[in-house]
ChimeraX commands (.cxc) that place a marker at each C-alpha (Angstrom):
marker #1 position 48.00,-19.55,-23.59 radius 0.5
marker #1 position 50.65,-20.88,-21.58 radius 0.5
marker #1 position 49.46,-24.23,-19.89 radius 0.5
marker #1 position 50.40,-23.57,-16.01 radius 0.5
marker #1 position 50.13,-25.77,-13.18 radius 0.5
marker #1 position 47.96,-23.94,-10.25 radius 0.5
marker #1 position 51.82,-23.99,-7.95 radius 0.5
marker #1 position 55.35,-23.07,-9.36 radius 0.5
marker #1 position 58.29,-24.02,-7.53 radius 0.5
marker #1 position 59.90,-20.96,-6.70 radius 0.5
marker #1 position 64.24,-21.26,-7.03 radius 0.5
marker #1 position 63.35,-24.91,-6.57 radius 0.5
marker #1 position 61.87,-25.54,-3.62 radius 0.5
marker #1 position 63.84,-22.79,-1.93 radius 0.5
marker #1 position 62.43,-23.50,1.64 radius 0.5
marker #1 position 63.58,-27.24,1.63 radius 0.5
marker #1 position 67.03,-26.77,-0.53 radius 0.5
marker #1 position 69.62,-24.04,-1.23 radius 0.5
marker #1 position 67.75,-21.88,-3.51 radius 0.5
marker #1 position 68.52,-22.13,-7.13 radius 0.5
marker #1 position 70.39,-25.10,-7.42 radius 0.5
marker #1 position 69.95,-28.73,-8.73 radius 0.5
marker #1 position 69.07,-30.04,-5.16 radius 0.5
marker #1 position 66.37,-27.30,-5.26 radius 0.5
marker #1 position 65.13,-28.66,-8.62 radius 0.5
marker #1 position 65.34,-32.20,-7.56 radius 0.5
marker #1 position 63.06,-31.88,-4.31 radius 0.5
marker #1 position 60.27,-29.49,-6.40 radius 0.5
marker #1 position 60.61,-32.89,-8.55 radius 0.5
marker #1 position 59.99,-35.44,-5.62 radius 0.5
marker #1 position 57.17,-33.08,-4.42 radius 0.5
marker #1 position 55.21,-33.14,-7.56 radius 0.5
marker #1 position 56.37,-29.90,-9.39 radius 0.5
marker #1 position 56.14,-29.70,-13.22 radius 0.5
marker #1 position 57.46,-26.54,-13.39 radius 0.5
marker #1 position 60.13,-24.77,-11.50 radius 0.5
marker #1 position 61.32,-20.85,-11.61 radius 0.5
marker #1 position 64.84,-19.95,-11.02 radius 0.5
marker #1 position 67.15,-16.36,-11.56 radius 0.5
marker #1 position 69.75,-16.00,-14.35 radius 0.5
marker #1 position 72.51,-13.81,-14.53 radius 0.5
marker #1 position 75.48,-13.74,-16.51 radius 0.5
marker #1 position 79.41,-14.04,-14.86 radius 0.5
marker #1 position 82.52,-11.88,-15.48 radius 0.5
marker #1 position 82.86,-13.87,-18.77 radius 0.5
marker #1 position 79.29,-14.13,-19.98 radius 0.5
marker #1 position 78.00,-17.70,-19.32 radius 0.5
marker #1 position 74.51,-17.40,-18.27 radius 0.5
marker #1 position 74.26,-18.84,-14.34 radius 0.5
marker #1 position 71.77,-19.88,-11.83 radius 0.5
marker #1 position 71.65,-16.87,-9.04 radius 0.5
marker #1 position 69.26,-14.87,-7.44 radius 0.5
marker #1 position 71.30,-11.86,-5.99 radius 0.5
marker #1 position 74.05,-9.74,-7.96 radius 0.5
marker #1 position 75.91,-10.23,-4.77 radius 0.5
marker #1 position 76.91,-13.32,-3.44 radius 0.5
marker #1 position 77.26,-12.50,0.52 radius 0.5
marker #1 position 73.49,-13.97,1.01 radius 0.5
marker #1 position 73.73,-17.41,-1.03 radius 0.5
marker #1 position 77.28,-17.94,-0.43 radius 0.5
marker #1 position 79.04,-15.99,2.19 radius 0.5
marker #1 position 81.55,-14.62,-0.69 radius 0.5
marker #1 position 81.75,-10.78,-0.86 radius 0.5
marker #1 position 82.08,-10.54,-4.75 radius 0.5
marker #1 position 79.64,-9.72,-7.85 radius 0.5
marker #1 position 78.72,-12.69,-10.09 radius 0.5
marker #1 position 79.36,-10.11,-12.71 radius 0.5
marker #1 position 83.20,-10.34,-11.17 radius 0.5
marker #1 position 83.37,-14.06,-11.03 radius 0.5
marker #1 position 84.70,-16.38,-13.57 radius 0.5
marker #1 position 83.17,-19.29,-15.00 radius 0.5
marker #1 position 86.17,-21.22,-14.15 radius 0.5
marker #1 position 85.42,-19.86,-11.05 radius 0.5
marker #1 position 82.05,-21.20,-10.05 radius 0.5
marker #1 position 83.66,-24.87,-8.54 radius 0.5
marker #1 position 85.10,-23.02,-5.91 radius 0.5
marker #1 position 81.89,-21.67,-4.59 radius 0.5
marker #1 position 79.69,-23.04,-2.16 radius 0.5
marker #1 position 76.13,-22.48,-2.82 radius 0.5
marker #1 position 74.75,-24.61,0.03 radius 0.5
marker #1 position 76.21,-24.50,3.33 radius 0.5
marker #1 position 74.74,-21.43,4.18 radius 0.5
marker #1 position 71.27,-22.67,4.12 radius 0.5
marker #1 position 72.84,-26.01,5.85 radius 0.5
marker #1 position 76.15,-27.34,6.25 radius 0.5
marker #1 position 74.28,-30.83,5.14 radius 0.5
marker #1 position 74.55,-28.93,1.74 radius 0.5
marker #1 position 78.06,-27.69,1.79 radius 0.5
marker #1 position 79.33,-28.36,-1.76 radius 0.5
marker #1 position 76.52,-27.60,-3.67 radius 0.5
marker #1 position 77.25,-25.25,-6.35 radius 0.5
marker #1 position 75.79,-22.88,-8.85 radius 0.5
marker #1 position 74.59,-23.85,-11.86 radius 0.5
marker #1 position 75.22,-22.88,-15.23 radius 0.5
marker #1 position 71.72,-22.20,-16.81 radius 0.5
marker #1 position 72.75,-25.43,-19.30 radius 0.5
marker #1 position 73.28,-27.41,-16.04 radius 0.5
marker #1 position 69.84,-26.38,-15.09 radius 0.5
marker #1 position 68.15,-26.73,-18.46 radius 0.5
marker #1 position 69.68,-30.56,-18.58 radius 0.5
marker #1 position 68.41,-30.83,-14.94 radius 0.5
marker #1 position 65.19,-30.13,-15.61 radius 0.5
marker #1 position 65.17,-32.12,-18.75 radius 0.5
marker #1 position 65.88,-35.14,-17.06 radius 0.5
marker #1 position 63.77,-34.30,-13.45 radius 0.5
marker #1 position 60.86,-33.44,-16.53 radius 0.5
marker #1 position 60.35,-30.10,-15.53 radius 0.5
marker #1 position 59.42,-27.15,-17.35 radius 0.5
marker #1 position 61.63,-23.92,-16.23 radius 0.5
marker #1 position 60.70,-20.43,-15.76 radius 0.5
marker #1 position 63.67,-18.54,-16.31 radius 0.5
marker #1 position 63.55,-15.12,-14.74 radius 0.5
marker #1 position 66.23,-13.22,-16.33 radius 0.5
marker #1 position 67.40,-10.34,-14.04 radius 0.5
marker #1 position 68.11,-7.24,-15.84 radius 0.5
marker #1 position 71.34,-5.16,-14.74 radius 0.5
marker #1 position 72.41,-1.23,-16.73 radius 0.5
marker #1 position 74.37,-2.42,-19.34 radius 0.5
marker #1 position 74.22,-6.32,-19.86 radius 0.5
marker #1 position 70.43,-6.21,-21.39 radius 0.5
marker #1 position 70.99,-7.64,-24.85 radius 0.5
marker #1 position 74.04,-9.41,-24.04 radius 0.5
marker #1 position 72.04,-11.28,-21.35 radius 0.5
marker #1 position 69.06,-11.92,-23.54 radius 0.5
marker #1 position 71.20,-13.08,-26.54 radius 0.5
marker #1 position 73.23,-16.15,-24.05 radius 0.5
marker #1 position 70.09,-17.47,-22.60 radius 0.5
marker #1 position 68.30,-17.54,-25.83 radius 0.5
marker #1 position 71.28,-19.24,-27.63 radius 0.5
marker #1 position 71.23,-21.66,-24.81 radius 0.5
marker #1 position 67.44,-22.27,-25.20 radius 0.5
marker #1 position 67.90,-23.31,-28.70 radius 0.5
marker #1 position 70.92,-25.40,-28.23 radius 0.5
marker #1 position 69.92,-27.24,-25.20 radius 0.5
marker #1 position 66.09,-27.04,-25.04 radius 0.5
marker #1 position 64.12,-29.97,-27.49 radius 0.5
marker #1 position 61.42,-29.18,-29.77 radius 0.5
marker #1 position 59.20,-32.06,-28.47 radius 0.5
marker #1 position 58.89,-30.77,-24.94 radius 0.5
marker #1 position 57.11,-27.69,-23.58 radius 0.5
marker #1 position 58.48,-24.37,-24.56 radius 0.5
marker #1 position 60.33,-22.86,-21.40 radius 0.5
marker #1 position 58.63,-19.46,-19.86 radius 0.5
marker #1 position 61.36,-16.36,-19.44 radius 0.5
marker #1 position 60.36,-13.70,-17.94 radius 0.5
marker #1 position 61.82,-10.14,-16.55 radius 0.5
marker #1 position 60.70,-7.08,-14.57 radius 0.5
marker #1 position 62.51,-5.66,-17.66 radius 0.5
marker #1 position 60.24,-5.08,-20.96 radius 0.5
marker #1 position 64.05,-4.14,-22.44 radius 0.5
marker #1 position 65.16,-7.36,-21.60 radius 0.5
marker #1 position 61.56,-9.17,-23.02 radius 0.5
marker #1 position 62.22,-6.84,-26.39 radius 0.5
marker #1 position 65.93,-8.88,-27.20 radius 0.5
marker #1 position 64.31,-12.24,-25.69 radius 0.5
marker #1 position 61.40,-11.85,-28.39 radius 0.5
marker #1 position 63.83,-10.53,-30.91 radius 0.5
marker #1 position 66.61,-13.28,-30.55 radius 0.5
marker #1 position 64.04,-15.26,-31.88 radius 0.5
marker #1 position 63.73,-19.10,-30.68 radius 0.5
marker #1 position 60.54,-21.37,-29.40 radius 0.5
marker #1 position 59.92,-19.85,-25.93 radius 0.5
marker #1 position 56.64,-18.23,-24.18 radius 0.5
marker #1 position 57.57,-14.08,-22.07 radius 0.5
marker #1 position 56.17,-13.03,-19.13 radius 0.5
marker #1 position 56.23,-9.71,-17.63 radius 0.5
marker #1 position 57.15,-9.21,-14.15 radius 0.5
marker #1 position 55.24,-6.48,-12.12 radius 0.5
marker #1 position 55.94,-5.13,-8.76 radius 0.5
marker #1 position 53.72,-3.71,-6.10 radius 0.5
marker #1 position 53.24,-0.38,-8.10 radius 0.5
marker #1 position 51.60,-1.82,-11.46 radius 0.5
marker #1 position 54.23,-1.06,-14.40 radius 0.5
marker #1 position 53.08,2.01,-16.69 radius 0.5
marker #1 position 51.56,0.53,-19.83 radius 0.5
marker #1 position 52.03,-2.62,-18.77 radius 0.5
marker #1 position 49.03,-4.04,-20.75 radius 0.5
marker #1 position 50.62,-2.46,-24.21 radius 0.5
marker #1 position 54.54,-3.56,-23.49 radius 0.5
marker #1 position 52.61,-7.08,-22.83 radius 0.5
marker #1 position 50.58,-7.01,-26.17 radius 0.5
marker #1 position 53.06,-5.80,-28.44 radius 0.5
marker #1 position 55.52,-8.37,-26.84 radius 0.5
marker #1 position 53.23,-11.33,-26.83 radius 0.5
marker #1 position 53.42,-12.14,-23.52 radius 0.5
marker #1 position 51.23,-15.34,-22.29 radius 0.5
marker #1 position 51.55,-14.41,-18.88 radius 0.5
marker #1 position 51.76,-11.68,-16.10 radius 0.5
marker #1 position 53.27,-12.36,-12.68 radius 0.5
marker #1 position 52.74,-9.67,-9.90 radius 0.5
marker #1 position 53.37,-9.47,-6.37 radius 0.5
marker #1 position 49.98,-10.47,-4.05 radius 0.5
marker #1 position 49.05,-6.71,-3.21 radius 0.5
marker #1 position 48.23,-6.37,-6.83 radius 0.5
marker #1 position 46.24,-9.42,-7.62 radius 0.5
marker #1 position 42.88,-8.18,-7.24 radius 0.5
marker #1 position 39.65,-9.84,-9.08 radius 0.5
marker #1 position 39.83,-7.10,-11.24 radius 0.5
marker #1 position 43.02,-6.85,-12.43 radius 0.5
marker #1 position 43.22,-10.84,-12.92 radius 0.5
marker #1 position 40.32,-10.00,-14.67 radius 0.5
marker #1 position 41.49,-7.56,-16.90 radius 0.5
marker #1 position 44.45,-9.79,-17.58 radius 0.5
marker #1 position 42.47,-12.80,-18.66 radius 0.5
marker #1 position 40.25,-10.87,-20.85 radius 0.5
marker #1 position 43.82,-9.62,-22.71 radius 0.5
marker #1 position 44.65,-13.19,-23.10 radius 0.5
marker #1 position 47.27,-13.63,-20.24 radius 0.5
marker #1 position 47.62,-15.58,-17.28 radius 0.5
marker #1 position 48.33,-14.53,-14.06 radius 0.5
marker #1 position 51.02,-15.73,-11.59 radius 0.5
marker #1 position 51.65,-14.46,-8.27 radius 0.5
marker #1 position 54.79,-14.27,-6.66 radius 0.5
marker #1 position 55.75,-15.78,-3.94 radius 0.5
marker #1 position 52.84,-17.60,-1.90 radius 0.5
marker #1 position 54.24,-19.51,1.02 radius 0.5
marker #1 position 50.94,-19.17,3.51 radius 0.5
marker #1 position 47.94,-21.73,2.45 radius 0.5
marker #1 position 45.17,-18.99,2.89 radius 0.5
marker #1 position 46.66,-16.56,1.07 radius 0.5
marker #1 position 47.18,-19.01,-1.79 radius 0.5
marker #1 position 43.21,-19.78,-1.35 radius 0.5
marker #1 position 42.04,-16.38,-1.63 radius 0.5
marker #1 position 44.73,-15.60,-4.96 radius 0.5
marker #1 position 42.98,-18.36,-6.32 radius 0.5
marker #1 position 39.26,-17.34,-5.47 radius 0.5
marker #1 position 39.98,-13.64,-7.13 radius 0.5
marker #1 position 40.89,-15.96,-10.10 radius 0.5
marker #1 position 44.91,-16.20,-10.32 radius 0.5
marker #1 position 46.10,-19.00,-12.44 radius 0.5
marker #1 position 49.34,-20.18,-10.40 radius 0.5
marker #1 position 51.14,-19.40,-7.42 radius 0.5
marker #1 position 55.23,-19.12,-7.45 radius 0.5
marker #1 position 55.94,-20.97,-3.80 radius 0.5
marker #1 position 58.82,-22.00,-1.78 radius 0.5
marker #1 position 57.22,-24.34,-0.46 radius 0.5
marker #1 position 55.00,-25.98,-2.97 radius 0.5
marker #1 position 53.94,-29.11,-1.41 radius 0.5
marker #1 position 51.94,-26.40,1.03 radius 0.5
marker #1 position 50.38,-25.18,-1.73 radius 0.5
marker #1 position 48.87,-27.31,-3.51 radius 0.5
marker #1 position 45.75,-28.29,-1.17 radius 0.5
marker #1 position 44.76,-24.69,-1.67 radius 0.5
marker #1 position 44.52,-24.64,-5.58 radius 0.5
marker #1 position 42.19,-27.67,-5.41 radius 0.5
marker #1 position 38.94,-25.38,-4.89 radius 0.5
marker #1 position 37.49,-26.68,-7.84 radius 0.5
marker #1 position 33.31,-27.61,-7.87 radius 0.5
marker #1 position 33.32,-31.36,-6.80 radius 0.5
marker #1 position 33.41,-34.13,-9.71 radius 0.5
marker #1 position 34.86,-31.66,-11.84 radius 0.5
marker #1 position 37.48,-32.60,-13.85 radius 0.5
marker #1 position 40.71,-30.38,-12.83 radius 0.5
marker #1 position 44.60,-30.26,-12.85 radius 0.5
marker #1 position 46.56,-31.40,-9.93 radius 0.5
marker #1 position 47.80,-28.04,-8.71 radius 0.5
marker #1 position 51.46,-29.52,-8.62 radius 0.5
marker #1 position 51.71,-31.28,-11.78 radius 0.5
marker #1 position 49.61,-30.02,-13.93 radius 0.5
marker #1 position 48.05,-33.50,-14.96 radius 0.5
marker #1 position 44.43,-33.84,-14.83 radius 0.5
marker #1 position 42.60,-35.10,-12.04 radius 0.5
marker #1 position 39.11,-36.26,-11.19 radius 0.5
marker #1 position 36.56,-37.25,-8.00 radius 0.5
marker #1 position 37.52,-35.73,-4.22 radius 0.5
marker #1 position 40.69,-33.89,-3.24 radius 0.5
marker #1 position 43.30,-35.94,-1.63 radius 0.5
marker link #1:1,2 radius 0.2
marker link #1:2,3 radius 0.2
marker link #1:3,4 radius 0.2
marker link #1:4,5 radius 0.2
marker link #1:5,6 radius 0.2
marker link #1:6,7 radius 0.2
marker link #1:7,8 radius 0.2
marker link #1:8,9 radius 0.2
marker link #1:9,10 radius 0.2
marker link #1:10,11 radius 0.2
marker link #1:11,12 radius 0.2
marker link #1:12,13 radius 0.2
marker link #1:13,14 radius 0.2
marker link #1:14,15 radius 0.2
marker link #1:15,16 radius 0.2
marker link #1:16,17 radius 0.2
marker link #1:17,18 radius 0.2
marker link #1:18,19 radius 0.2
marker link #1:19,20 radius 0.2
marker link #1:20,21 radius 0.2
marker link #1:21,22 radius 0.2
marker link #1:22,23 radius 0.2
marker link #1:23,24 radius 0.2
marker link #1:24,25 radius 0.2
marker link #1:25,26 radius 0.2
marker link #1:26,27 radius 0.2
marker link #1:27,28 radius 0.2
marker link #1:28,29 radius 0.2
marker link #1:29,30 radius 0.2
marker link #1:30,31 radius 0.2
marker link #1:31,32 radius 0.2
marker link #1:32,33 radius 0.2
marker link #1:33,34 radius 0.2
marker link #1:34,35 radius 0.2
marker link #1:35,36 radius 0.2
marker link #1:36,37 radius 0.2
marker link #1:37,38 radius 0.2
marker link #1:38,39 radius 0.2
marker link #1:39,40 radius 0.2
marker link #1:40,41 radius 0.2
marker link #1:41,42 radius 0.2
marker link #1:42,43 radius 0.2
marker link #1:43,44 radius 0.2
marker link #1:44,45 radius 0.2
marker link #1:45,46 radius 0.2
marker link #1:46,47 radius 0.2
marker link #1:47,48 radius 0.2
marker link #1:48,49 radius 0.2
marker link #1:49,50 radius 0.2
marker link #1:50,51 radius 0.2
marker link #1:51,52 radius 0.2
marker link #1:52,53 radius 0.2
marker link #1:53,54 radius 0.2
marker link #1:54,55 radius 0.2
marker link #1:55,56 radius 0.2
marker link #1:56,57 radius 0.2
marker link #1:57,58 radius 0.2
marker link #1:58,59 radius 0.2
marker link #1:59,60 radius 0.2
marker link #1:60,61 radius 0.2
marker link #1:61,62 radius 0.2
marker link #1:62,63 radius 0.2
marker link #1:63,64 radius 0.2
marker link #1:64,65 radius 0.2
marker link #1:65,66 radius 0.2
marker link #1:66,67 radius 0.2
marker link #1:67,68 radius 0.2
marker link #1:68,69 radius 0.2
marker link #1:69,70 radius 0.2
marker link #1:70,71 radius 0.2
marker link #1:71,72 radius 0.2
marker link #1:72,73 radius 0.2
marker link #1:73,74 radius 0.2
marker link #1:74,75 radius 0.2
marker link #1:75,76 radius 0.2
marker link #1:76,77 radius 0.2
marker link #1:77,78 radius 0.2
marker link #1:78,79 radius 0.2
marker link #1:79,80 radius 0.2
marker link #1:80,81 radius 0.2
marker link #1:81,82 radius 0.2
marker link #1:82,83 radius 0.2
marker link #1:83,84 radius 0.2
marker link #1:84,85 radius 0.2
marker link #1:85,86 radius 0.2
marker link #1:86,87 radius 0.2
marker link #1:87,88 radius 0.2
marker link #1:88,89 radius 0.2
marker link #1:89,90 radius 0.2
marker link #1:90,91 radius 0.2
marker link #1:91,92 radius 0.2
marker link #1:92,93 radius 0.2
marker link #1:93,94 radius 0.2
marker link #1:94,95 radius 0.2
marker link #1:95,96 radius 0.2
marker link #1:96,97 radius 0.2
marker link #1:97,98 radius 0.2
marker link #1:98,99 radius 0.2
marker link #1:99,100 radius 0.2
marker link #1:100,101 radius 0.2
marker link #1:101,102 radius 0.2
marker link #1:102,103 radius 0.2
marker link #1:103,104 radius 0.2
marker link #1:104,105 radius 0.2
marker link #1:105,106 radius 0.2
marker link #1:106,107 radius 0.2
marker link #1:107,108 radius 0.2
marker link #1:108,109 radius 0.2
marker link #1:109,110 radius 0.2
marker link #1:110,111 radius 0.2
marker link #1:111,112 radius 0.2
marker link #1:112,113 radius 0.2
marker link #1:113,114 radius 0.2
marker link #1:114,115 radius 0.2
marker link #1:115,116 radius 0.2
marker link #1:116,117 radius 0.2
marker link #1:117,118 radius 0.2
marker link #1:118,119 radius 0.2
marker link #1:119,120 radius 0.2
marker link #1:120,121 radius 0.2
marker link #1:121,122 radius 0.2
marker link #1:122,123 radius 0.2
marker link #1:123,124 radius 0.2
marker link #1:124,125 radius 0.2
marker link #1:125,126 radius 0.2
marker link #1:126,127 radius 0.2
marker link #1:127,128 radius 0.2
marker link #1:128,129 radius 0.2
marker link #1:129,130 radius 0.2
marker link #1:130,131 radius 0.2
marker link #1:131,132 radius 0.2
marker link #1:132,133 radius 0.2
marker link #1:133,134 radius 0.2
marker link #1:134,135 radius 0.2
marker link #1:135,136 radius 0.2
marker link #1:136,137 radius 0.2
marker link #1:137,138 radius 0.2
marker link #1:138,139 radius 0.2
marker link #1:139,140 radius 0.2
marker link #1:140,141 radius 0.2
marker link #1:141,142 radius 0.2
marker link #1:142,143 radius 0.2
marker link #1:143,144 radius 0.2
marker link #1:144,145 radius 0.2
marker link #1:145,146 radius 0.2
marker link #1:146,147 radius 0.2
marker link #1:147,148 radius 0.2
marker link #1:148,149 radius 0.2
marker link #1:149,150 radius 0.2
marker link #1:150,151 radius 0.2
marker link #1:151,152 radius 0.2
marker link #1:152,153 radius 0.2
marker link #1:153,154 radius 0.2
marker link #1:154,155 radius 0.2
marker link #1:155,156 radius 0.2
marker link #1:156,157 radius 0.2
marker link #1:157,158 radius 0.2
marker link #1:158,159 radius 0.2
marker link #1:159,160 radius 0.2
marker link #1:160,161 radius 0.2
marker link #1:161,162 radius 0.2
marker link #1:162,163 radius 0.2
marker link #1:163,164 radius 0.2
marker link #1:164,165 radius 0.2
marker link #1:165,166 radius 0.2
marker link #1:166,167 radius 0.2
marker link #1:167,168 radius 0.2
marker link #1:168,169 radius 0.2
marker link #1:169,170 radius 0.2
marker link #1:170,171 radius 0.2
marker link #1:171,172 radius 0.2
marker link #1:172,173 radius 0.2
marker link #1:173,174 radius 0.2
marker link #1:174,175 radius 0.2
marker link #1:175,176 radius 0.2
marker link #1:176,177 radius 0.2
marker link #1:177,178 radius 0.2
marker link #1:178,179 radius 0.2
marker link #1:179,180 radius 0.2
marker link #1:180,181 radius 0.2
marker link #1:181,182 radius 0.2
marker link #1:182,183 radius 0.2
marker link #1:183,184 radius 0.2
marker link #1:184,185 radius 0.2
marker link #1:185,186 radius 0.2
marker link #1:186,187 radius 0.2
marker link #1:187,188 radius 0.2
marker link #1:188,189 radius 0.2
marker link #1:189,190 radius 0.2
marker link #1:190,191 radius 0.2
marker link #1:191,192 radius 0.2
marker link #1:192,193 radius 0.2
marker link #1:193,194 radius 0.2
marker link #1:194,195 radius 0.2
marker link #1:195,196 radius 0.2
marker link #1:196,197 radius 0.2
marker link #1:197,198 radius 0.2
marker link #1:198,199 radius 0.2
marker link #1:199,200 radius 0.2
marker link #1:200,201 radius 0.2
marker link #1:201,202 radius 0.2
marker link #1:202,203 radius 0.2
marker link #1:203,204 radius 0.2
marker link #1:204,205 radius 0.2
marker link #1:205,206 radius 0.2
marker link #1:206,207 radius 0.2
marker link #1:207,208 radius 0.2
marker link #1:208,209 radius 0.2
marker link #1:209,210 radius 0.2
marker link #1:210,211 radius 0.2
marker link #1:211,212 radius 0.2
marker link #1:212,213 radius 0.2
marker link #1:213,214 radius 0.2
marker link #1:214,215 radius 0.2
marker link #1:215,216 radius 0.2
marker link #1:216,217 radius 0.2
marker link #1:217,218 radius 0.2
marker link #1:218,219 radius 0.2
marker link #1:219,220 radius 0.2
marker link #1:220,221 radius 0.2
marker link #1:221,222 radius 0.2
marker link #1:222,223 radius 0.2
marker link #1:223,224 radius 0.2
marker link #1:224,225 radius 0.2
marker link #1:225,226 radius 0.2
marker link #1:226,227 radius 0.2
marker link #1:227,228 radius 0.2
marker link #1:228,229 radius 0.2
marker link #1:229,230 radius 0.2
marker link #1:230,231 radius 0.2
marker link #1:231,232 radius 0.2
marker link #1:232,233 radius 0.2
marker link #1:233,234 radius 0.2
marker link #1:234,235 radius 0.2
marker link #1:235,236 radius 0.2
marker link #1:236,237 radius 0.2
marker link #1:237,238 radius 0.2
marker link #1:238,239 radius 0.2
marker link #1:239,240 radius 0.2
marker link #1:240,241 radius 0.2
marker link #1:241,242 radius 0.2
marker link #1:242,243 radius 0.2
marker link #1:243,244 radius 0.2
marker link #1:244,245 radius 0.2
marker link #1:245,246 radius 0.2
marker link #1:246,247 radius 0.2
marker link #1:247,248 radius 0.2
marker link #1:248,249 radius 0.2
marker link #1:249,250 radius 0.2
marker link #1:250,251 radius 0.2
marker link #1:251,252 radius 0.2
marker link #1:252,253 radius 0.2
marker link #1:253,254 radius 0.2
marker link #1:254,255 radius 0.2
marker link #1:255,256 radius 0.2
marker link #1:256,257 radius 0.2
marker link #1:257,258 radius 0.2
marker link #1:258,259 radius 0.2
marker link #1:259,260 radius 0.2
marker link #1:260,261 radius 0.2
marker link #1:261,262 radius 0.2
marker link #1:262,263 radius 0.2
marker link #1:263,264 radius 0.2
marker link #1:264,265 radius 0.2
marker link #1:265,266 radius 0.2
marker link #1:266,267 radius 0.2
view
């Protein structure tokens, strides 16, 4: 199994930082975070980038495609100011930008790979290249995952020292607990509506763990975590983490944040 920490954070720290971007990935680092997720798709010409949205009229106030954008391209977008013109100039990142990011921050990514008609393999083949060229052997194996068992298929078949999760939505995905054993996958992340004590259930006793995606009030968190869930995605993961430390007192027990283990009282 896939060793989680109890909170993920989600494009970063998305409500602190433009989402999906290295000043995202630095604050999840100064709040704790071992892991972060971000959103990969691939430009005009291929190279595997940092961004939620196909469009970028959200993010960046540009009325193009990243799909129509060149790589040579990407210095002339700004990825921050939207959120706050304290971040104008922050750009997107390259998923090797991010990878070396998060190598030096030492965080662990979860790479959500977003999976448009028509760019499956192609997608699946660039970020698992990238893995192996950029990603050491001595440090935790990075977590993609996809709402796409297509796109998990390539990712498993491309080969390469990583971990799949499947992504679920509010309806639960047909077969979901076949595409999930066939593929290997160590985890399943779902939207809250779906995370009841006996699903979770069923899902541990398969041998996956269960994220939930994305968790930004502190009761809701508690109760995910009282039906049994094994991390929360957040944006704002320094919220979180009081909520995942529910554990029987003087038990031993992993800082919700980091992942590290911790004993005596909460903070």
């Amino acid at each position: 199994m896939v060793d989680l920490p109890r909170v993920i954070g989600h494009r970063g720290a998305a409500a602190y930082r433009p989402e999906n971007t290295l000043a995202a990935f630095a604050h999840a680092a100064e709040l704790g975070c071992a892991w972060v997720e971000f959103d990969v798709r691939l430009t005009r010409d291929d190279v595997p980038v940092v961004v939620h949205d196909r469009s970028l009229l959200r993010t960046a106030g540009v009325a193009r495609n990243i799909d129509d954008v060149h790589s040579r391209q990407l210095a002339d977008i700004d990825a921050g100011g939207r959120f706050d013109p304290f971040w104008s100039g922050e750009r997107i990142p390259t998923l090797a930008q991010a990878l070396d990011a998060c190598l030096v921050l030492g965080l662990t990514p979860n790479i959500e790979l977003k999976a448009d008609a028509g760019g499956i393999r192609t997608a699946a083949l660039a970020v698992a290249g990238m893995l192996r060229e950029r990603w050491p052997a001595d440090r935790p194996a990075p977590l993609v995952s996809s709402f796409s068992p297509r796109m998990l298929y390539h990712m498993r078949s491309a080969g390469g020292r990583l971990a799949l999760g499947l992504l679920m939505r509010r309806r639960p995905r047909r077969f979901w607990a076949w595409h999930a054993r066939v593929l290997g996958c160590a985890t399943i992340h779902v939207d809250p509506s779906l995370a009841t004590p006996a699903f979770v259930e069923r899902a541990r006793r398969r041998g996956r763990r269960v994220a939930v995606y994305t968790v930004n009030d502190r009761a809701r968190a508690e109760r995910l975590f009282e039906a049994g869930v094994d991390a929360v995605f957040s944006d704002r993961p320094d919220l979180m983490a009081p909520a995942a430390r529910g554990t029987p007192a003087g038990a031993g027990r992993k800082d919700p944040v980091s992942g590290g283990t911790r004993t005596g009282a909460a903070d």
